[in-house]
Each structure stands twice: as C-alpha cells, then as structure tokens.
Phi, psi and omega in degrees: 000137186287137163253157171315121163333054168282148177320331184285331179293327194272351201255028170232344167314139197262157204293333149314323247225326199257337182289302177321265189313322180275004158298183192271340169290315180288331164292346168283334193268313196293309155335290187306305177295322184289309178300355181274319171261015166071039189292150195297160153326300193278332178256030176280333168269020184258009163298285171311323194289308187300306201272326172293309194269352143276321177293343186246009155076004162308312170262129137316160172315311203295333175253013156335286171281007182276304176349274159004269191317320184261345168271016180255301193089023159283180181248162190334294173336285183309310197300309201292338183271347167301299188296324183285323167288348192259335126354265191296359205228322175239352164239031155223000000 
C-alpha cells in the first residue's frame, strides 16, 4: 500500500539519483519503453508515476510491479517484463 508523499522524501534521494531521473536520457529512455510495449496514451504516466513512488519511498521495492499492473492496466507478466526493462534500462 502506498504512503503519503512527504518533501523530505525527495530530500533524502541522494543528488545523483535526482539528476539521473529527471534527464533528458532516462526520459528518453523511459519514452522508448512505454513505445516498446504499445502502452496506451492515457495510461503513459502511470509509468513515470510508478517510478516517482518508488524513488520517494512511497512503495516498496517488492510493489513495484504490482503498482505497474494496475496503473498500466496491464496482467502481472507484461508489468514484470516492463519493470525489467525499466531495470535494465535506467539502473544498470
């Protein structure tokens, strides 16, 4: 279950962490994947969203893809190869 957002959550990313997501390379990179996996229009920021709430300690690691799935509206599979590529792709 997700918890409330506080400012302090963004203020504990360490400054690498906060530069890294908000380029213009991981948006681009993050861009590539929602086309790679057709995600619909309307439901394309529930990606970046998914990722905002992880980085800020809203989610565990562990509801990461569950997260996905219903803000995608995708079934388990696909949310889990979208998080391995959203993995492989901006953390490794």
């Amino acid at each position: 279950m997700a918890r409330q957002y506080h400012k302090e959550d963004f203020l504990e990313i360490p400054e690498a962490i906060r530069v890294w997501f908000g380029s213009e390379e991981a948006t681009n990179a993050i861009g590539a994947i929602l086309e790679n996996f057709s995600i619909p229009p309307e439901t394309r920021r529930k990606i970046p969203e998914a990722i905002w709430k992880l980085e800020t300690k809203q989610i565990p690691p562990e509801a990461f893809t569950e997260t996905l799935k219903e803000g995608v509206g995708v079934e388990r599979e696909k949310a889990l190869e979208i998080a391995r590529a959203l993995y492989n792709t901006l953390l490794l």
